[in-house]
MARROKE-425877 format. One record per residue: x, y, z of N, C-alpha, C, O, CB in turn. Coordinates in steps of 0.1 Angstrom, whole numbers, plus 5000, padded with zeros to 4 digits. Glycine has a CB too. Example, Ala and Ser with C-alpha at 12.3 -4.5 7.8 and 13.67 -1.06 7.14 Angstrom:
// residues 2
513249435078512349555078513249675078514249675085511349555090
512849785071513749895071512950005079513450115080514149945057
END
This chain:
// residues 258
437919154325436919074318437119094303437218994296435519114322
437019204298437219234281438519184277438719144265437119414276
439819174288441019074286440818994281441118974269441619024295
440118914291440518764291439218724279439218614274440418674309
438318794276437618814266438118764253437718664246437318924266
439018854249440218794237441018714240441818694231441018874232
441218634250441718524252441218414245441718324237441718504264
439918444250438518324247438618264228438718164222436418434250
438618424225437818454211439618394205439718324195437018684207
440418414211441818314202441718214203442018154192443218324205
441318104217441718024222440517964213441217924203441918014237
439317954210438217894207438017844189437317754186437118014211
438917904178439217864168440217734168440117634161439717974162
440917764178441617694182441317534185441817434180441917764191
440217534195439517414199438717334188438517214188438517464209
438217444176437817394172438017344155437317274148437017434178
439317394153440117354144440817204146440917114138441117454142
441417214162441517054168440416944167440816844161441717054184
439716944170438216884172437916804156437816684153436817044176
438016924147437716894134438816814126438616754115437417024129
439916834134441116744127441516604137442516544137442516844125
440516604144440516484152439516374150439416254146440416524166
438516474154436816374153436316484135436916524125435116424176
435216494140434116574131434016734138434416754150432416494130
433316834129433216954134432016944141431717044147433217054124
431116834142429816864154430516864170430316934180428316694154
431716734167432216734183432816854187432716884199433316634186
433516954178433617074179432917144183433417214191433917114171
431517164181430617214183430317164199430117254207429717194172
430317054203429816934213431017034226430417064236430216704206
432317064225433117084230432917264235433317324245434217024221
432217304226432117444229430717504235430517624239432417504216
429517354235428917374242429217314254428317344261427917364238
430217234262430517204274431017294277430517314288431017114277
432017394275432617504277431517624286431717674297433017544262
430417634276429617684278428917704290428817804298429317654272
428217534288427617484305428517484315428017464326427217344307
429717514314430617504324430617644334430517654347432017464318
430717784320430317914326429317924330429517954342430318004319
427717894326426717894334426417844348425717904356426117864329
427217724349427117704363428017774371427417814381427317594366
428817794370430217894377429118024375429118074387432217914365
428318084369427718194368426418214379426018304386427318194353
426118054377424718024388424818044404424018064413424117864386
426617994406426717944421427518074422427618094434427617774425
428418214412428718294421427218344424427018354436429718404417
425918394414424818464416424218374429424118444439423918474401
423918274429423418224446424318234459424018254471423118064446
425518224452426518294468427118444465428318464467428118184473
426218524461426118654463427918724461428218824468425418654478
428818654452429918674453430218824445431318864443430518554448
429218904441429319014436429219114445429719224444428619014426
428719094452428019214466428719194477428719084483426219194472
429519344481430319314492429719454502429119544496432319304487
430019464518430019564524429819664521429019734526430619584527
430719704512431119884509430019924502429820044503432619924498
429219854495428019844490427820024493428420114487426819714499
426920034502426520174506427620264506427520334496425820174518
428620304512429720374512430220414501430920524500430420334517
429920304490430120354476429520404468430020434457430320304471
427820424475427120494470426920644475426220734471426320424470
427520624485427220764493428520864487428420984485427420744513
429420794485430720834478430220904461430621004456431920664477
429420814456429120854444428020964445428021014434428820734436
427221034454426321094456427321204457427221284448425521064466
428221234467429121364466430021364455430621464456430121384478
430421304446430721334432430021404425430421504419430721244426
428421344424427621394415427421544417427121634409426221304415
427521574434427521714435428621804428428521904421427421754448
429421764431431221804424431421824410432021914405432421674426
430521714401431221704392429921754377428721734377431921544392
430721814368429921884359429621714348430421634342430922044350
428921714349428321574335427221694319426521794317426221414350
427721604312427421604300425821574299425721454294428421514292
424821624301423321634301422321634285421121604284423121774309
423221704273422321704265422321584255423221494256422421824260
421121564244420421434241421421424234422121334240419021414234
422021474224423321464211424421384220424921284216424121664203
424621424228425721364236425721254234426521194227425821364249
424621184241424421084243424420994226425020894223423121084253
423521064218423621014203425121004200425520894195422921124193
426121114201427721064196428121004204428720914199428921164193
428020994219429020884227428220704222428820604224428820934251
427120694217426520604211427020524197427220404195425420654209
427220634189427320644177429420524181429720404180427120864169
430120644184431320594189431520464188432420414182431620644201
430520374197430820244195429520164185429220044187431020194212
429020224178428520184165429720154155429920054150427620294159
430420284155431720244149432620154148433120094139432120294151
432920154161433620064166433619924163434419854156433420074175
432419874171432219764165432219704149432319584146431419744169
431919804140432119784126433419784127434019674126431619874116
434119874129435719814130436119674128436519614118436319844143
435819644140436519534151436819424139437819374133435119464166
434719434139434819264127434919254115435019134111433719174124
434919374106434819384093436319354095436519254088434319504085
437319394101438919384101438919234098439319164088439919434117
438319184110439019054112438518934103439218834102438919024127
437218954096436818844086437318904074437918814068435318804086
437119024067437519044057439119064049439419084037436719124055
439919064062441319074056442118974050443019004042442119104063
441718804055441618684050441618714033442518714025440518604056
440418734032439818714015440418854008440818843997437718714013
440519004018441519064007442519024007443119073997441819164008
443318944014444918874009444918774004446018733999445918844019
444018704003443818593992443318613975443218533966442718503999
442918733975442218833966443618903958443818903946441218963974
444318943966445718933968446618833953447018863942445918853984
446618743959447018653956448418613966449318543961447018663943
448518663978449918653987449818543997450718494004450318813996
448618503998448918414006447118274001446018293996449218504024
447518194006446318064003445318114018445518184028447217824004
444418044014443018034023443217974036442818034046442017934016
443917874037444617814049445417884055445117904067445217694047
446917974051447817964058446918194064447418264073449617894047
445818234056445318314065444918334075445018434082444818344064
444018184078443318174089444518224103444018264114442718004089
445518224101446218264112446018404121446018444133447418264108
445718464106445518644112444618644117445118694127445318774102
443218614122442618634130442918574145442418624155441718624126
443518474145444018394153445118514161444818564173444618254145
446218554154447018694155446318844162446818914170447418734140
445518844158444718954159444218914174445018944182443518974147
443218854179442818864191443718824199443218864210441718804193
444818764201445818744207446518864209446818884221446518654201
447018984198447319094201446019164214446119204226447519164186
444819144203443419224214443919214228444119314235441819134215
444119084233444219004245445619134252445319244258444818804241
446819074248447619164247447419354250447619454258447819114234
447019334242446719524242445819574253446019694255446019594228
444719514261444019504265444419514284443819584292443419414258
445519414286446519364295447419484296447819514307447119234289
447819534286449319614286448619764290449219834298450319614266
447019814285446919924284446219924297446020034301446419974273
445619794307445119744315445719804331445219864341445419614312
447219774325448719804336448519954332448020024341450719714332
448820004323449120144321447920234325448220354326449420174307
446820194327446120284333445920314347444920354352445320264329
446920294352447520354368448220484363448220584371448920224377
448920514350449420614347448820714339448920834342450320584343
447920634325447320714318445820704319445120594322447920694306
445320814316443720814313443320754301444020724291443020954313
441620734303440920694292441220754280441420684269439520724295
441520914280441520974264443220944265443220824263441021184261
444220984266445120944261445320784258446120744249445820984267
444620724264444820544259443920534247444220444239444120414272
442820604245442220574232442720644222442820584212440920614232
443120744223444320794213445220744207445320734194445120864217
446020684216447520594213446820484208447320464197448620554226
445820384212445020274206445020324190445520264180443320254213
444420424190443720434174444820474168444920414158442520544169
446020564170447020574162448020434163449020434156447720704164
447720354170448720214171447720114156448020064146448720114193
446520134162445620064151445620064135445519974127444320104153
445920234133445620264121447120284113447320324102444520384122
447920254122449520214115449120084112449220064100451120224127
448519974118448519834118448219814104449019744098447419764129
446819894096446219874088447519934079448019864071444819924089
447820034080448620104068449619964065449619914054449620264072
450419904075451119814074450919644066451619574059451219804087
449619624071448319544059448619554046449119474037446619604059
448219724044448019734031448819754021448619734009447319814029
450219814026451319814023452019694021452219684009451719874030
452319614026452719494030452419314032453319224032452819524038
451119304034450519224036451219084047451318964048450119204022
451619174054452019104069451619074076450719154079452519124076
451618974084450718954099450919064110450019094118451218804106
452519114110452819244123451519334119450819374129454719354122
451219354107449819494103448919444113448719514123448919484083
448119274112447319224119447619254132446719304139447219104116
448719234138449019254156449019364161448819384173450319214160
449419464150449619654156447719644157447019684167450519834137
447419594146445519644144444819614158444219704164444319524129
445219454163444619454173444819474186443919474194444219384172
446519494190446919554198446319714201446019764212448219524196
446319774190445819924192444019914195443519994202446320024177
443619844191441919844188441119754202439919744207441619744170
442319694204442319624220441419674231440319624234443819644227
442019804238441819904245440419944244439519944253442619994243
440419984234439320094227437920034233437420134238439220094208
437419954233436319884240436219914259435619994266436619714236
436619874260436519894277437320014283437320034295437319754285
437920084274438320204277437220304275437020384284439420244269
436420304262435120374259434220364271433920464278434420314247
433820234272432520214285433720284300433220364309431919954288
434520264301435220354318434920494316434620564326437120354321
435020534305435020684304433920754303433920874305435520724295
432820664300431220724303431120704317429820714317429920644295
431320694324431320734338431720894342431320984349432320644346
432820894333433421084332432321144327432421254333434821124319
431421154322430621174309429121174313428121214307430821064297
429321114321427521074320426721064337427120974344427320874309
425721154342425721124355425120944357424520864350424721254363
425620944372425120804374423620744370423620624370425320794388
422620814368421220854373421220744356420520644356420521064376
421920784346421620774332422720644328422520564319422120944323
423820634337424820564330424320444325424420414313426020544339
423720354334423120244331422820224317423420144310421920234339
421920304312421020294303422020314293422220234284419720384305
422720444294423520434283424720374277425220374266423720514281
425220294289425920164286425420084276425820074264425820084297
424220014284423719934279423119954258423019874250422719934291
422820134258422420184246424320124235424220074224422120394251
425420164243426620144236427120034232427920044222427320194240
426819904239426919764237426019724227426419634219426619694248
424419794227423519734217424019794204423919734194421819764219
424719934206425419994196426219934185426219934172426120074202
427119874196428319794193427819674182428019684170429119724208
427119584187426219494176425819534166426019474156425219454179
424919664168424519714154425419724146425319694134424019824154
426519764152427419814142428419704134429119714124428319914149
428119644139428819454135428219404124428719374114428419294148
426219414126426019394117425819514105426019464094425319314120
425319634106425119694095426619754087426919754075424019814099
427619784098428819794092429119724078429219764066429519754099
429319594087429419404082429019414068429619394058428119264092
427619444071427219434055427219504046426919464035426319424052
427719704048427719794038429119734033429219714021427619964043
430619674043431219674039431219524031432119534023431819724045
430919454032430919374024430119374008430419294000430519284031
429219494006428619513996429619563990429819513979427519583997
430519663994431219793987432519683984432919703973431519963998
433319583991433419493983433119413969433719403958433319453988
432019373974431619303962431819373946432219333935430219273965
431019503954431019593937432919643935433519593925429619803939
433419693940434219783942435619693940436219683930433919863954
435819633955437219593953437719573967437319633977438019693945
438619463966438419393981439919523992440119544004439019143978
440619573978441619663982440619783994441019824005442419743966
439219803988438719913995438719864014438519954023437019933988
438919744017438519714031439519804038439019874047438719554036
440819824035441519844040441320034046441520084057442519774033
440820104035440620284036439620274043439820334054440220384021
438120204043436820184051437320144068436720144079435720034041
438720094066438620014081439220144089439120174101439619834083
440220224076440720324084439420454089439320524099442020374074
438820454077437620564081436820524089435820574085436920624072
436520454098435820384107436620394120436020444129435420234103
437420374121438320434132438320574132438320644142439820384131
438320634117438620794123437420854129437520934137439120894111
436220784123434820844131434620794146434120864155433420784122
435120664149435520654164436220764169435720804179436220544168
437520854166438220914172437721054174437921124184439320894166
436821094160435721194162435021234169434921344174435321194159
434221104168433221104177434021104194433521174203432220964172
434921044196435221064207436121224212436121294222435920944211
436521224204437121424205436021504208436121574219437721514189
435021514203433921594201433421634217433221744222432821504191
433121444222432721454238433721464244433621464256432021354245
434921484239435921514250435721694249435521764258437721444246
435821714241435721864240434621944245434722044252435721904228
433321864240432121884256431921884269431021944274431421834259
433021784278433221754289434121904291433622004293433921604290
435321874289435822024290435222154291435522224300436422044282
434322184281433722334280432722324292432622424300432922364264
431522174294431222194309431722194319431022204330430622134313
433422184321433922154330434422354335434622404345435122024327
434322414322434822574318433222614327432922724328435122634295
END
């Protein structure tokens, strides 16, 4: 799902860059709300034919009951505050990258307004990509080593940006930063007993938003005053407090596991 997620988010600029160089940007708009209605009904008729709920239903709960006896979970409140925080981060990441690198390379002076719009276009296409690749690889590797290699694949991407002002910077950023989302939410299952997971899912997604927008806007302030060169150190220190923050509960998981 978070795949084909970045599929969407490439394919959809897309639609509506066509649209606008065909007709007007409302039919654009007109095109993306049929899109829309199209998921809701596909959404309505699996939820009335029950295509989510199979058999194993119970067996998988009984299965998860002797886990919970087995397995040491991470119980105190802080936990829950940094495994939170993690994708507060995160999501500042994600979007400050992808809207503000346009206008620092046009700030630049290396490239025009038009021929940027590509890098984001680049970028979720990598997402897509990285998402897929680390998708397959997790038959081999776990959650912490895939979030690892994400953030050091990510934060080369950026050095490569800022160095360079290339689009490959844009493709390492989102190929590495790909993962990091749906790898985070698998791993609070490691982390968190079932009893709680719900809630704190749900706590890390509202996280994730927050962090889109208050990120969004410190960094666009510290822009304005400062300098558009700063996006690039802010995007790297925002990843490193994701990686923090996720060491920290990895290192808690462990010592309850001791």
């Amino acid at each position: 799902m978070h795949c084909f997620w970045g599929g969407g988010a490439a394919i959809s600029p897309i639609i509506m860059g066509q649209m606008m160089a065909v007709l007007t940007w409302r039919a654009g708009y007109f095109a993306i709300t049929g899109i829309l209605g199209v998921v809701a009904v596909m959404l309505l008729i699996s939820m009335y034919k029950k295509v989510w709920i199979n058999d194993d239903t119970k067996s998988e709960q009984g299965d998860v009951e002797k886990v919970v006896v087995k397995k040491r979970y991470l119980t105190k409140k802080w936990h829950q505050v940094v495994e939170i925080l993690t994708f507060f981060f995160l999501g500042g990441t994600d979007y400050t990258l992808v809207f503000f690198t346009g206008a620092a390379l046009v700030a630049r002076g290396y490239e025009t307004t038009e021929s940027v719009a590509i890098f984001s276009a680049v970028y979720y296409v990598a997402m897509t990509a990285g998402r897929m690749f680390f998708g397959w690889a997790a038959k081999w590797l776990k959650e912490v080593p895939i979030t690892r290699i994400g953030i050091v694949i990510s934060i080369a991407g950026i050095g490569v940006l800022y160095f360079t002002s290339n689009v490959v910077g844009m493709a390492l950023t989102g190929f590495g930063l790909g993962p990091l989302l749906p790898t985070l939410v698998s791993d609070t299952s490691n982390r968190f007993t079932p009893r709680v997971l719900s809630k704190i899912v749900g706590y890390e997604l509202a996280a994730f938003g927050a962090g889109i927008a208050v990120l969004f806007f410190i960094t666009s302030q510290i822009l304005h005053f400062v300098s558009y060169e700063a996006l690039f150190p802010l995007g790297v220190a925002f990843i490193v407090l994701v990686f923090l923050c996720n060491e920290v509960l990895e290192r808690a998981v462990k010592a309850a596991e001791r």
